[in-house]
N, C-alpha and C positions, 0 to 999 in steps of 0.2 A: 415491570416497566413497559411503556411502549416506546419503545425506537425505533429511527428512522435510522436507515443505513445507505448512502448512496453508493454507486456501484457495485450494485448485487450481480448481477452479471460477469464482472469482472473475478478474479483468482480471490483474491483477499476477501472480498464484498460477498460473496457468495459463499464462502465456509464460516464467515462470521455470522450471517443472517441463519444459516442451519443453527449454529451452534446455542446460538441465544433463543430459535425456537423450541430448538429440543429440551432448553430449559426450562421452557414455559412465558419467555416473554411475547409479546406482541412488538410482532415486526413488521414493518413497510419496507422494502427496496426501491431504491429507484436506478433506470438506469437507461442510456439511448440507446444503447447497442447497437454502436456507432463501428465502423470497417475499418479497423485503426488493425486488427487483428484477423484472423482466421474466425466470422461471427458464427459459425459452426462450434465451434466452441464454448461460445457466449452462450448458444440455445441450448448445447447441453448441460453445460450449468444449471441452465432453468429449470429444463424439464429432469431434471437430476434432482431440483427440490422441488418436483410435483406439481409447475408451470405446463402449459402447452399454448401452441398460438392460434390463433395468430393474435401476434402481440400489438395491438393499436396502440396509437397514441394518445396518452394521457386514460388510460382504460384501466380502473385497477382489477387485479386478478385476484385468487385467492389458490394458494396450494392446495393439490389435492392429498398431498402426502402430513401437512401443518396447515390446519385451520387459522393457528395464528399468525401465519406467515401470509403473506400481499405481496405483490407487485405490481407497478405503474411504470411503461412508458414515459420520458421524461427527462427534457434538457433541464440540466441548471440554469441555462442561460434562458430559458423561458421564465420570468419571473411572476405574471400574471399567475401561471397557472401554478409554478409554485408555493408564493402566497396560499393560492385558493386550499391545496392540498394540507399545507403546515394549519389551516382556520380550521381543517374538515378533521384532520386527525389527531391532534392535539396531541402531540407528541411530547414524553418525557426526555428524551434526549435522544442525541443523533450524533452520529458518527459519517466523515465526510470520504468514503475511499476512493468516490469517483475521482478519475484526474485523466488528462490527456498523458499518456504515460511515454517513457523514452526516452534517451538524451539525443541518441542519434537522430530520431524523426525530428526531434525539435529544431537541427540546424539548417532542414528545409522547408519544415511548416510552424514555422514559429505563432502564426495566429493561431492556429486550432487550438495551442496553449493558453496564450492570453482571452481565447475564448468561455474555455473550462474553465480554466485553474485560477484565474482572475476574476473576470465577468460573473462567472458562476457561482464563485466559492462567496463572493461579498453579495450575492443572495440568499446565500444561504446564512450566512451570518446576518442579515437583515430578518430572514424571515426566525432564528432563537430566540434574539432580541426581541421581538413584536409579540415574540410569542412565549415568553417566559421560560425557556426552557434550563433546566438545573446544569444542561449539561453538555457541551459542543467538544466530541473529540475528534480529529483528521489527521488524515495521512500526511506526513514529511516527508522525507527522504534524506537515505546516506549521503547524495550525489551536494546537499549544501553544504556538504566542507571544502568541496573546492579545495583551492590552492593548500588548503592546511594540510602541514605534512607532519604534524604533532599528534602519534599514533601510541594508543590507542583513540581514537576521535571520541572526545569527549564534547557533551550538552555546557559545562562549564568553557569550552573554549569560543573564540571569536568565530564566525564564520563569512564573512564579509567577502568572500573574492570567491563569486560561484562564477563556473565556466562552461555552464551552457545553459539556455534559457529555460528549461524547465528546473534547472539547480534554483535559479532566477526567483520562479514562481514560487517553487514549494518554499523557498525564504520568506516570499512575499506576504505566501499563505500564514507562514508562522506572527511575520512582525502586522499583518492584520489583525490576526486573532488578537494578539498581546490588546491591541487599539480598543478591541472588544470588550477586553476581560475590562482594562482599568475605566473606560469611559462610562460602561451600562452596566459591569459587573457577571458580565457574560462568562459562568466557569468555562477556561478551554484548556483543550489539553493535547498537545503536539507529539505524533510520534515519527521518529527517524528509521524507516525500513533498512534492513541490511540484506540486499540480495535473496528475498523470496522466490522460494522454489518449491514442490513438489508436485503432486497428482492434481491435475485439470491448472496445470502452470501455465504461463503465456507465452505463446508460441514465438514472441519476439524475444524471448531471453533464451540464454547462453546453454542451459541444458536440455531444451525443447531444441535448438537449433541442432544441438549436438549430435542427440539420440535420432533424429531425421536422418540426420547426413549420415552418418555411422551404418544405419540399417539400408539406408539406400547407395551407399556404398560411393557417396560421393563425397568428394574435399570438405572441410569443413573450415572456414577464415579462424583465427586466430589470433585476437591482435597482440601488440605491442613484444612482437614474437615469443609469447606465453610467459613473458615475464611480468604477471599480472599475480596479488592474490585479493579474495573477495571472501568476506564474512559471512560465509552462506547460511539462510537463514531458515528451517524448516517451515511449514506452512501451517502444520496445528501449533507449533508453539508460538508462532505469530499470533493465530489467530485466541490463543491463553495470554496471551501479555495484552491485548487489545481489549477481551473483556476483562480482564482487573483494572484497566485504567478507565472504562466506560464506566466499571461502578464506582470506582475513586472520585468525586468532584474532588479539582484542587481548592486551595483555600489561598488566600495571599502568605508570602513570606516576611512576617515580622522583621526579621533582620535585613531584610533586601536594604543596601548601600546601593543610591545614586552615582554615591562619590569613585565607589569601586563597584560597577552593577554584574550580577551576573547575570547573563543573559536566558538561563533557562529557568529562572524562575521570576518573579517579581511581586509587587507592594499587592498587586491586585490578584483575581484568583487565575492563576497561569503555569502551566508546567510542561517542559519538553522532555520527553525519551528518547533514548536508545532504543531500539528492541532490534539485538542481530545475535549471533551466536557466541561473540566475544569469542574468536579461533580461527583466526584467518585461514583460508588453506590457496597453496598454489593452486594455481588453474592448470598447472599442468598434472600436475596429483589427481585434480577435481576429474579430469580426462581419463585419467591412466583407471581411476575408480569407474569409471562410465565404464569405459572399454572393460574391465572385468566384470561389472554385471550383464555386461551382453555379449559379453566369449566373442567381444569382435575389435580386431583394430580398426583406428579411426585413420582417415586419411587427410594430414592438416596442411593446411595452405598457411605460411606464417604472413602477419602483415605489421605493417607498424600500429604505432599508438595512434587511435581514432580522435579527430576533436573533440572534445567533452569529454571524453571519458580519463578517469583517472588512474594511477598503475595499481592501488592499493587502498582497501577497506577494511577497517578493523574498530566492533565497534567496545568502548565503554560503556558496562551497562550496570555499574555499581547506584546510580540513584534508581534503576529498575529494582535492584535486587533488595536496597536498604526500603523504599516505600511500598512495593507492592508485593516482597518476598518471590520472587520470581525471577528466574534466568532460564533461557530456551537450555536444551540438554541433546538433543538427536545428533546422532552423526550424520556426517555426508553420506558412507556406504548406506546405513540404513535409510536417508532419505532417499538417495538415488534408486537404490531397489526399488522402494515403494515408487516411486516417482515412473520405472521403467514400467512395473507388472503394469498399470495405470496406460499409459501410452499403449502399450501394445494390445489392449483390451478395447481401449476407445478406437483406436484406427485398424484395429483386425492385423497387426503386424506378426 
């Protein structure tokens, strides 16, 4: 196949586009490699899959490590050039992982959201459509269950009451897509992240924060004074549950009721996932494991509960398991190891 995968730079976007080249398919990235994050990072991602820069805009590259692997410079919200690229590479299907990410950023920069995750995402969904493509999967998120406190979060429950604006978006993203599938027949297919983590993770989440602070010997925040747990979700078996639904097209649900709808599947071709580890674990556990893979104690600053964020994640992933035979399996000790050796490799610790 060829596929287009957006935010290859990014943690998810970039172990996926390896994975799918190592297979043999033909891969395009795109990505801004925008300063939302540590972009030191971002470029070792690249040059991790055999990029080097300087990376122009709108310039495609080619890896030196995967011939079939590319990469292009490139806003979503640039649509001109968009289009040009979707006519030039005729793409079989494409998977959407760019997104302005965060809950916490989004309660100060709430445009950069609706700039990505909105503006961008419905060109991308314009340029499938135009372009025939079999198959448009993207990024969700846990963070749209909001207020639901009906745990384990299931794809069959409501999700209507998201509590911070990028819950907002990725909602928005999913009930676009849906507008897609029924009106042009656009197969889409929505996945719910559950706290991704390990080797080349993003330094604005909770176990990059952790492991900094911990080795530098400084405090580390803590919120809603660690009475928190999170479905933590390893990084290769995200990125195995993402390609089984990439090769999946869905198909419409015969039985789909108006009368009673469920909202993760419907008439047209459309389908939502879970994909988290189904095993919540405390975040004080998730710490006490930190702190034993690195024979150091942490030093915590307890704070209360943050806007947007929620006390507890725990995801449902029985339609994962029943259609694609698949459920993540890795422990936290064994991610976090890998996740530390990782860290202290790339920053010489």
């Amino acid at each position: 196949m060829k596929v287009l995968i957006t935010g290859t730079a990014g943690f998810i976007g970039f172990k996926l586009a390896l994975a799918l080249a190592e297979r043999g398919d033909e891969v395009v990235g795109v990505d801004n490699i925008n300063d939302y994050y540590d972009v030191n990072v971002k470029y070792g991602r690249l040059e991790y899959s055999g990029f080097s820069g300087p990376y122009e805009y709108n310039k495609l590259l080619t890896s030196r490590k995967y011939p079939n692997l590319k990469f292009i410079k490139l806003n979503l919200e640039d649509r001109e050039n968009l289009e040009k690229l979707f006519k030039e590479q005729q793409f079989d299907r494409a998977c959407n992982l760019a997104a302005q990410a965060g809950v916490r950023y989004s309660l100060t920069n709430p445009h950069a959201y609706v700039d990505s995750n909105v503006v961008g995402y419905v060109n991308l969904l314009e340029c499938c459509r135009h372009n025939n493509l079999e198959h448009f999967a993207f990024a969700s998120s846990s963070s749209v269950y909001g207020l639901n406190e009906v745990q384990p979060f299931s794809t069959h429950d409501n999700v209507d009451h998201p509590i911070s604006l990028y819950a907002a978006t990725k909602k928005a993203n999913e009930l676009m897509a849906h507008t897609y599938a029924h009106l042009y027949g656009l197969p889409c297919t929505g996945l719910r992240f559950f706290t991704v983590y390990g080797p080349w993770g993003r330094p604005d989440m909770a176990l990059f924060l952790f492991t900094k602070a911990i080795l530098e010997n400084k405090p580390m925040n803590v919120f809603n004074n660690g009475n928190m747990q999170r479905d933590f979700t390893y990084i290769d078996d995200i990125v195995e549950g993402v390609i089984r639904v990439i090769d999946r097209v869905p198909q419409g649900n015969p039985d789909w009721d108006g009368k009673k709808p469920d909202p993760c599947t419907s008439k047209a071709p459309y389908k939502l996932y879970n994909i988290g580890n189904n095993n919540p674990v405390q975040l004080m556990d998730f710490i006490h494991t930190l702190e034993k893979v690195l024979d150091k104690k942490a030093k915590i600053n307890f704070m209360p509960l943050q806007a947007g964020d929620v006390p507890s994640t725990y995801a449902d992933v029985e339609d994962l398991v029943q259609d694609l035979g698949y459920k993540p399996e890795t422990t936290v000790e064994e991610g976090i190891t890998k996740f530390v050796q990782w860290y202290r490799d790339f920053f010489k610790k």
